[in-house]
DOMAR-788175 format. One record per atom (N, C-alpha, C): residue number from 1; residue in three letters; atom name; x, z, y. Coordinates in nm, 2 decimals, m for minus. Each point is the difference from the previous one (the first is absolute). Layout:
N
i|aa|at|X|Z|Y
NUM|ALA|CA|X|Z|Y
...
***
This chain:
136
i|aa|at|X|Z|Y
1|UNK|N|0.99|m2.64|0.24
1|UNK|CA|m0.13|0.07|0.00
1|UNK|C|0.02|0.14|0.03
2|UNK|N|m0.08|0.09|0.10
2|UNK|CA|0.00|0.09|0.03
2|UNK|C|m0.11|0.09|m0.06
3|UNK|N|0.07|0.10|m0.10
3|UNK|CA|m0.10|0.11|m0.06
3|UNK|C|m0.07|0.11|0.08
4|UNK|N|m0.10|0.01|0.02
4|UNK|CA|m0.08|0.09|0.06
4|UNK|C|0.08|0.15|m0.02
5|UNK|N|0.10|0.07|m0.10
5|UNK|CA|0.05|0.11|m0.02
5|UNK|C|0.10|m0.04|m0.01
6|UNK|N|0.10|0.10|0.01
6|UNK|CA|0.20|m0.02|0.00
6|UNK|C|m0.01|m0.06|m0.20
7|UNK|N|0.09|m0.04|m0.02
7|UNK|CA|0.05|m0.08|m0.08
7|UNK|C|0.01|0.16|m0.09
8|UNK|N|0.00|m0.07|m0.17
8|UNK|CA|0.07|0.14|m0.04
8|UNK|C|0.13|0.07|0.01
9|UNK|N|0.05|m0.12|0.02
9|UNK|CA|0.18|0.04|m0.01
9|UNK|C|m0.01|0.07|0.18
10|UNK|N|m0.04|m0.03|0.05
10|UNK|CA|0.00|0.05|0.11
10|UNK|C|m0.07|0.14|0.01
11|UNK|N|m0.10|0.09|m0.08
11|UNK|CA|m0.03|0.12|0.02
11|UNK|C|0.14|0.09|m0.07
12|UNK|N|0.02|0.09|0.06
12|UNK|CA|0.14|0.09|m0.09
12|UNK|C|m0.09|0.13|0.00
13|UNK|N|0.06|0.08|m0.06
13|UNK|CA|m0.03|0.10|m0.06
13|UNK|C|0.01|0.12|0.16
14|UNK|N|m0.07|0.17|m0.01
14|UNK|CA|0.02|0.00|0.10
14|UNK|C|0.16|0.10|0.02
15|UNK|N|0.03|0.01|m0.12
15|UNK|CA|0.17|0.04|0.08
15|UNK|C|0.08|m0.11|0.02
16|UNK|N|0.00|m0.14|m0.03
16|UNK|CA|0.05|m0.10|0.05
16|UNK|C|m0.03|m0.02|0.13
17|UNK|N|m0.12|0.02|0.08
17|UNK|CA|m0.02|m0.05|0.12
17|UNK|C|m0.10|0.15|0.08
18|UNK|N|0.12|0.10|0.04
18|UNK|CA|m0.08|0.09|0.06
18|UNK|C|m0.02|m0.01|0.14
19|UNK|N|0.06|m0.08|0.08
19|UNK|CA|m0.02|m0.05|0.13
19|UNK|C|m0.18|m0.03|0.00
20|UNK|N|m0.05|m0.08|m0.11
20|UNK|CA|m0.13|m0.04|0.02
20|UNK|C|m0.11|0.10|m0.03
21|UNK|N|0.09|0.08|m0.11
21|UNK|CA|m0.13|0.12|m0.04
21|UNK|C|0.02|0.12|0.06
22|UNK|N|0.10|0.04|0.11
22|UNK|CA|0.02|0.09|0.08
22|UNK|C|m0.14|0.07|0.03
23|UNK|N|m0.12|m0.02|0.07
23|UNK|CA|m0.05|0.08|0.01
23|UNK|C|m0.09|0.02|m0.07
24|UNK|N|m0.04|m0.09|m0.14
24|UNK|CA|m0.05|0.11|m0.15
24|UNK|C|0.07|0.07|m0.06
25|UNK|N|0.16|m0.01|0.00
25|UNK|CA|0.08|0.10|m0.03
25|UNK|C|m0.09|0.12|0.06
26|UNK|N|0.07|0.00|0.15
26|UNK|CA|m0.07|0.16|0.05
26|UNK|C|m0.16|0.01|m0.01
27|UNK|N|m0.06|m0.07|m0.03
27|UNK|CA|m0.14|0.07|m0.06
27|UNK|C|0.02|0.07|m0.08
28|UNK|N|0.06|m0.04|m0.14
28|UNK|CA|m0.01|0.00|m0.11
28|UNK|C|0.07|0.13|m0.01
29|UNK|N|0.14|0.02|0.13
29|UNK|CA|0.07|0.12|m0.01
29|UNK|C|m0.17|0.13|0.08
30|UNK|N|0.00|m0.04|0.10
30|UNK|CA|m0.12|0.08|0.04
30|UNK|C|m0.14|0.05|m0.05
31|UNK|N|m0.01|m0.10|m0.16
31|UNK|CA|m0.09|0.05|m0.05
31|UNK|C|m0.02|m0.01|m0.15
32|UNK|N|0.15|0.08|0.00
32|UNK|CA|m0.01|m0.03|m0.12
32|UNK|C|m0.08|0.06|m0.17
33|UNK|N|0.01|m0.08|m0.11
33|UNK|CA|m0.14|0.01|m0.11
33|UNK|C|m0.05|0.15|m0.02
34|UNK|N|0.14|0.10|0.02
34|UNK|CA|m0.05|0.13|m0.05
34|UNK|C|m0.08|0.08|0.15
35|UNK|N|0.02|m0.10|0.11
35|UNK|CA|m0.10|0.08|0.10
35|UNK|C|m0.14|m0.12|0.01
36|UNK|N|0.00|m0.05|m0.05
36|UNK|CA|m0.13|m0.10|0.04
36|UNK|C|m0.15|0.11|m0.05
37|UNK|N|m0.07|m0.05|0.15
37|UNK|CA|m0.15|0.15|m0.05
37|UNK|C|m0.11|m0.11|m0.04
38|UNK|N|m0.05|0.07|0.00
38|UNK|CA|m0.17|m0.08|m0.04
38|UNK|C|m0.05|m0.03|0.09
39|UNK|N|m0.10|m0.08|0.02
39|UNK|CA|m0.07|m0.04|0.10
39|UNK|C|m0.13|0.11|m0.03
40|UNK|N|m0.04|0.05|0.18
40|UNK|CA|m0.14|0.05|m0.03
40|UNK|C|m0.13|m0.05|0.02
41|UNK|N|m0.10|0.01|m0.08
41|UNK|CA|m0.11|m0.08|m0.06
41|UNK|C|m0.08|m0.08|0.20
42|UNK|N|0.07|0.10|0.01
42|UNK|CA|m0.08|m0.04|0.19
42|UNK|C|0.10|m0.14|0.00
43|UNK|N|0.16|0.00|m0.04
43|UNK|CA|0.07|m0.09|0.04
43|UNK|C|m0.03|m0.13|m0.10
44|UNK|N|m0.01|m0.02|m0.11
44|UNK|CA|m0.05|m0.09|m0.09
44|UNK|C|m0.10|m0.03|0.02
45|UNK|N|m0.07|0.04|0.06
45|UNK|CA|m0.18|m0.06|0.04
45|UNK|C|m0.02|m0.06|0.12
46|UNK|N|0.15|0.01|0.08
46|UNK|CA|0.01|m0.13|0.08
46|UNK|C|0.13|m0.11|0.01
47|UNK|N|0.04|0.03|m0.09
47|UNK|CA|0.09|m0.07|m0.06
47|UNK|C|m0.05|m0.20|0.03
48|UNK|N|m0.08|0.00|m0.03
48|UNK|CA|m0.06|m0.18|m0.02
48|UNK|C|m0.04|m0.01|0.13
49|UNK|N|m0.02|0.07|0.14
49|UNK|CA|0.00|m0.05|0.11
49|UNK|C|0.15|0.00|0.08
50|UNK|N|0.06|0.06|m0.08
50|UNK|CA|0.19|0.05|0.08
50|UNK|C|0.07|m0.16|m0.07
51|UNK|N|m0.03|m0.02|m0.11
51|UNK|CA|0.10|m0.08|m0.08
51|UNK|C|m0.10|m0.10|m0.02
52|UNK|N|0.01|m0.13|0.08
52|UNK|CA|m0.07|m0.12|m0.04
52|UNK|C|0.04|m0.08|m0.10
53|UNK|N|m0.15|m0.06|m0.07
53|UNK|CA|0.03|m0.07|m0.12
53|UNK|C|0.02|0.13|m0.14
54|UNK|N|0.00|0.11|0.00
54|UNK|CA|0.04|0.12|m0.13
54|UNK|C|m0.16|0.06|0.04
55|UNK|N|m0.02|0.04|m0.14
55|UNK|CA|m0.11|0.08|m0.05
55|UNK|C|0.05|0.14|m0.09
56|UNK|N|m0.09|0.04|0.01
56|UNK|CA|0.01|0.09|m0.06
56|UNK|C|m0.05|0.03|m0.15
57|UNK|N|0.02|m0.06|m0.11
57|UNK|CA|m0.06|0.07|m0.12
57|UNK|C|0.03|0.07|m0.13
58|UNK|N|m0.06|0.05|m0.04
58|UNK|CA|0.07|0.12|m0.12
58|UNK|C|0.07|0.04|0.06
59|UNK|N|0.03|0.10|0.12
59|UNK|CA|0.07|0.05|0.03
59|UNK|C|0.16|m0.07|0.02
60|UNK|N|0.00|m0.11|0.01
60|UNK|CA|0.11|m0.10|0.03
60|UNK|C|m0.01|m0.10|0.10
61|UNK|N|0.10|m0.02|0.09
61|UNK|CA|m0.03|m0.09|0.13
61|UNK|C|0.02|m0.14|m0.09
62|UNK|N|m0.06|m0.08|0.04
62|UNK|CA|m0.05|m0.12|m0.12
62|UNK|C|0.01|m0.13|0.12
63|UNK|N|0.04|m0.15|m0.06
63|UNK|CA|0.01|m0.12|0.10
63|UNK|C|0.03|m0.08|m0.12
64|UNK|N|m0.07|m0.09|0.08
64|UNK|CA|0.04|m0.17|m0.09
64|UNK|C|0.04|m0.09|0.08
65|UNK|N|0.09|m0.09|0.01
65|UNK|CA|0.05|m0.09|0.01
65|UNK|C|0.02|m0.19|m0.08
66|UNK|N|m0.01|m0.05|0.12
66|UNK|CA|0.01|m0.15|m0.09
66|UNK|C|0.08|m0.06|0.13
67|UNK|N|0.09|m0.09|m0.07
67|UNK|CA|0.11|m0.05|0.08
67|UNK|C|m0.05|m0.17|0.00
68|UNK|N|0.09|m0.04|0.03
68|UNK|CA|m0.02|m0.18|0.01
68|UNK|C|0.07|m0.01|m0.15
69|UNK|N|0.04|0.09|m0.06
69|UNK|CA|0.12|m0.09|m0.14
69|UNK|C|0.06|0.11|m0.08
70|UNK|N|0.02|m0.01|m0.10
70|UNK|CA|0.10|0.11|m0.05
70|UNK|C|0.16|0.07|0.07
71|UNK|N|0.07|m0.09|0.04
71|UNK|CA|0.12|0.00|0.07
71|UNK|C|m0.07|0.12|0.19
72|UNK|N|m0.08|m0.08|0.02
72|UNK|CA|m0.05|0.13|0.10
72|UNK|C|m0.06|0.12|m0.04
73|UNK|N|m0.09|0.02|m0.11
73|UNK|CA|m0.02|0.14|m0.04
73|UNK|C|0.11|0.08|m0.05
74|UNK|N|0.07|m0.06|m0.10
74|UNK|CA|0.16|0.03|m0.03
74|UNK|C|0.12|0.06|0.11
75|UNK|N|m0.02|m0.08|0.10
75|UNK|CA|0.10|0.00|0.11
75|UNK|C|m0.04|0.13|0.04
76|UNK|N|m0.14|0.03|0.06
76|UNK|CA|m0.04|0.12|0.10
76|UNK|C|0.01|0.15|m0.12
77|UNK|N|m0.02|m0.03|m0.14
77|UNK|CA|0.02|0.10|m0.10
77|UNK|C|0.17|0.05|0.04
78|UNK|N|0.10|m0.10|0.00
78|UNK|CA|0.12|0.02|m0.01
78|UNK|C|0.03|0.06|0.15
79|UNK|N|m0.06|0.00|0.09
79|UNK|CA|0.02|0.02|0.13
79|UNK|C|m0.06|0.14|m0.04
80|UNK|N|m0.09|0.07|m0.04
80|UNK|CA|m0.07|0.13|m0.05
80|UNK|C|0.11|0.07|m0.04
81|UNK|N|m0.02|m0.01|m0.08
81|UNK|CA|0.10|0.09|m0.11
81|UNK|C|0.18|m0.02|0.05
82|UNK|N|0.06|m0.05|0.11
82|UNK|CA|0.04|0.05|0.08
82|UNK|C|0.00|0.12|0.07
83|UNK|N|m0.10|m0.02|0.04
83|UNK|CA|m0.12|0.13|0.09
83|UNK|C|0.00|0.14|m0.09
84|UNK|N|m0.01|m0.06|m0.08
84|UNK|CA|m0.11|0.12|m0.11
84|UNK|C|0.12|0.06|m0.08
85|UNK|N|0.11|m0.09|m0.04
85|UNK|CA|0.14|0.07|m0.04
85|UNK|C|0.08|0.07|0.07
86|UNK|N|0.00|m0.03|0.16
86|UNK|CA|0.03|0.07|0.12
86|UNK|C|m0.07|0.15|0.04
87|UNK|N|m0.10|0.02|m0.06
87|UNK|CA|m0.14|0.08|0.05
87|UNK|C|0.03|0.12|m0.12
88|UNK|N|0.03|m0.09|m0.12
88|UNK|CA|m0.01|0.14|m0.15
88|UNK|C|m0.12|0.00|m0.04
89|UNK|N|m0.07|m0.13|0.05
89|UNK|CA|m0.14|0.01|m0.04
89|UNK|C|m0.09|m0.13|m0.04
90|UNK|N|m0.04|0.01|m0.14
90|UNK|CA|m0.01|m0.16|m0.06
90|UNK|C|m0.15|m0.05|m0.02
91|UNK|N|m0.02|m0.08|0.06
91|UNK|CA|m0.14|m0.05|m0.02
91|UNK|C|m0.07|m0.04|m0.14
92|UNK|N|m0.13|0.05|m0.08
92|UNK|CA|m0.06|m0.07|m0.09
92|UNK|C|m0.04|m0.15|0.03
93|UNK|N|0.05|m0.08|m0.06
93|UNK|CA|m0.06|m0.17|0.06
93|UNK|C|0.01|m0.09|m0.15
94|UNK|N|m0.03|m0.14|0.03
94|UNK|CA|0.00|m0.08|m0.08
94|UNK|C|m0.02|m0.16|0.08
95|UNK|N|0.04|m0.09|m0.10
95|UNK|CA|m0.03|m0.10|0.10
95|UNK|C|0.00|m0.11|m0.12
96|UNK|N|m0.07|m0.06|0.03
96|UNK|CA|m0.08|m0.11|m0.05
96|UNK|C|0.05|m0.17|0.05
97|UNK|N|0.06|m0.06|0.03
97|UNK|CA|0.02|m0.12|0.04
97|UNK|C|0.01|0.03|0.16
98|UNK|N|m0.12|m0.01|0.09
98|UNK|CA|0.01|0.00|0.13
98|UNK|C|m0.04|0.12|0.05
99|UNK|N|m0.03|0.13|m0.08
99|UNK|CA|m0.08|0.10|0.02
99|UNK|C|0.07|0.07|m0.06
100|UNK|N|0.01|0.14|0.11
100|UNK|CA|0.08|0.10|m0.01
100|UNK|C|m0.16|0.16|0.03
101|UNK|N|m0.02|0.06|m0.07
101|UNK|CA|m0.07|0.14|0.01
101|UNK|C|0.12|0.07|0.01
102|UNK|N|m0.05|0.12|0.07
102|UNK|CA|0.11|0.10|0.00
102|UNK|C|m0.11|0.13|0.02
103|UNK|N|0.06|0.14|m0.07
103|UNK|CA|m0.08|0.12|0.00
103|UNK|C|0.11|0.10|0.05
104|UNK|N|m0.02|0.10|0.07
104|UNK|CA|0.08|0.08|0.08
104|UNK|C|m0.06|0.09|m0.07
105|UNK|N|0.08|0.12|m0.05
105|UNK|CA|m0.05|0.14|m0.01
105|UNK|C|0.19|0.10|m0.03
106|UNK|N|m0.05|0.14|m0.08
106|UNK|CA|0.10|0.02|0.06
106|UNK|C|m0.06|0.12|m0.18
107|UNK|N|0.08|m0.07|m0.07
107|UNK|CA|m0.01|0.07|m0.15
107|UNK|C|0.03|0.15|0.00
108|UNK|N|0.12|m0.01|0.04
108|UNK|CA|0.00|0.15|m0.04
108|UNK|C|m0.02|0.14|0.09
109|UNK|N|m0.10|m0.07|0.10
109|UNK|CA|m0.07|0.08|0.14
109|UNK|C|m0.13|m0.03|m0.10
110|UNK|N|m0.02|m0.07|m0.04
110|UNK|CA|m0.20|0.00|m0.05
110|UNK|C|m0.06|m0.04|0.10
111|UNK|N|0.07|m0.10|0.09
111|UNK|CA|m0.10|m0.06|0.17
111|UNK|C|0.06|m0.08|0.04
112|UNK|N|m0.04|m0.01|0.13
112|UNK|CA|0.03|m0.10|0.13
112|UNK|C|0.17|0.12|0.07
113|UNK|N|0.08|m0.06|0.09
113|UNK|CA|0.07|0.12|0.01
113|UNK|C|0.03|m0.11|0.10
114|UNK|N|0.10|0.06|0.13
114|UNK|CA|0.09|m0.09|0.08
114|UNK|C|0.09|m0.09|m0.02
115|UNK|N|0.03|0.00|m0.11
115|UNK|CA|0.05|m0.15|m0.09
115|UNK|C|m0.07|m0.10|0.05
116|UNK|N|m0.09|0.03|m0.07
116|UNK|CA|m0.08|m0.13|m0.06
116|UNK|C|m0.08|m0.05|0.16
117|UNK|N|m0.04|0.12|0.07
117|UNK|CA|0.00|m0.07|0.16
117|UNK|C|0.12|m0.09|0.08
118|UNK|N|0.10|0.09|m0.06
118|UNK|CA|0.11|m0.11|0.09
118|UNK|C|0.02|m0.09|m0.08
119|UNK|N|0.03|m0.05|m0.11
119|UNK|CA|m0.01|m0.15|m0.12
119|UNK|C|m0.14|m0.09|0.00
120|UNK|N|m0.10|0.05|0.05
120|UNK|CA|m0.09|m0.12|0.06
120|UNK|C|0.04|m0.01|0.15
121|UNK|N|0.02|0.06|0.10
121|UNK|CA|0.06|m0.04|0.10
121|UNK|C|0.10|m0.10|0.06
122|UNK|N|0.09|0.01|m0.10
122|UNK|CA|0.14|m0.08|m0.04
122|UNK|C|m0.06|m0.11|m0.08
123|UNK|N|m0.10|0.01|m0.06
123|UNK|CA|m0.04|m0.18|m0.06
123|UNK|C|m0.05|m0.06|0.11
124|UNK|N|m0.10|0.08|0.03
124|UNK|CA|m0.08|m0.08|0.11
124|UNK|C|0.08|m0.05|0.09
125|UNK|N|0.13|0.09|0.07
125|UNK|CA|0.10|m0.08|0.09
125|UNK|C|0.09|m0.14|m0.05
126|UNK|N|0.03|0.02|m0.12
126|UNK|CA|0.05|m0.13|m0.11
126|UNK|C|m0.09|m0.11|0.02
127|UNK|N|m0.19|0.04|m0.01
127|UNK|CA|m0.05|m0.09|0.02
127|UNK|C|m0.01|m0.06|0.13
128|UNK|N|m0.04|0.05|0.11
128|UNK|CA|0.02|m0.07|0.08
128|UNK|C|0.11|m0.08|0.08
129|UNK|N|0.16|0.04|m0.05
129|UNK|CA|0.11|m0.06|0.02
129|UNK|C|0.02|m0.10|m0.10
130|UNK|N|m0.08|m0.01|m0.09
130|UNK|CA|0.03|m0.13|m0.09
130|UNK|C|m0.12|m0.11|0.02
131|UNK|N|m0.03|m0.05|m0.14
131|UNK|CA|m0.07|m0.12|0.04
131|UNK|C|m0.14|0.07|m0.06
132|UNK|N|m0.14|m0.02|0.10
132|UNK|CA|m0.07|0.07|m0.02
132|UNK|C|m0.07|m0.05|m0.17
133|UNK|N|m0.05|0.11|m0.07
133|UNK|CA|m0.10|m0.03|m0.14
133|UNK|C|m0.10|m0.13|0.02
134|UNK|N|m0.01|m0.07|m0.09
134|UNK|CA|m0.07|m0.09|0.00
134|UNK|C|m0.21|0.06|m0.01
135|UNK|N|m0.08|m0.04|0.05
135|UNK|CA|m0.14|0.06|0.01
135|UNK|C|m0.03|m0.10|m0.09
136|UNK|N|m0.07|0.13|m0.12
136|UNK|CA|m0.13|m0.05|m0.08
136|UNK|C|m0.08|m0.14|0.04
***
């Protein structure tokens, strides 16, 4: 049987496997948490036409997700937080059986910041290289 996501034993951590995370490493070196700025209110108010599928509310880039199964919402979370551990930058989320929310903001800025633009960026590329969300 072939799993829609790498197997667990098969994700490693990312100093186990920096060949793969090489170039969120250098994001992460090029931008990193104590330089991350805020987004300006011109840039958050088009935020939902740049980043498809994300909204914007309470001042948080906001998405929901539903997968075919638990094992695929699980899988693309563990494929994230790859990302997001590589980045220095951790998503608010939760997940429910086949449904994963996730909220982007940036606590100790009080906003939206270049983080949280490049970490919806990097899901959305997760999503389209994986197996797409299952539609309502």
């Amino acid at each position: 049987m072939s799993w829609p996501w790498p197997r667990l034993q098969d994700l490693k951590t990312p100093s186990a496997e920096p060949e793969r995370l090489a170039g969120f490493a250098g994001m992460a070196a090029s931008c990193p948490r104590a330089m991350a700025t805020l987004l300006s209110a011109e840039s958050v108010a088009e935020l939902p036409q740049t980043l498809p599928g994300w909204q914007v509310q309470a001042g948080r880039l906001h998405r929901e997700l539903q997968f075919a199964d638990f094992v695929a919402a699980f899988g693309f979370m563990a494929q994230v937080a790859l990302v997001a551990e590589a980045l220095g930058h951790h998503p608010d989320w939760s997940n429910s059986w086949n449904r994963v929310v996730i909220d982007l903001t940036s606590h100790d800025l009080g906003g939206l910041c270049d983080l949280d633009l490049e970490l919806a960026q990097r899901i959305n590329q997760i999503l389209q290289a994986g197996p797409s969300p299952a539609r309502p």
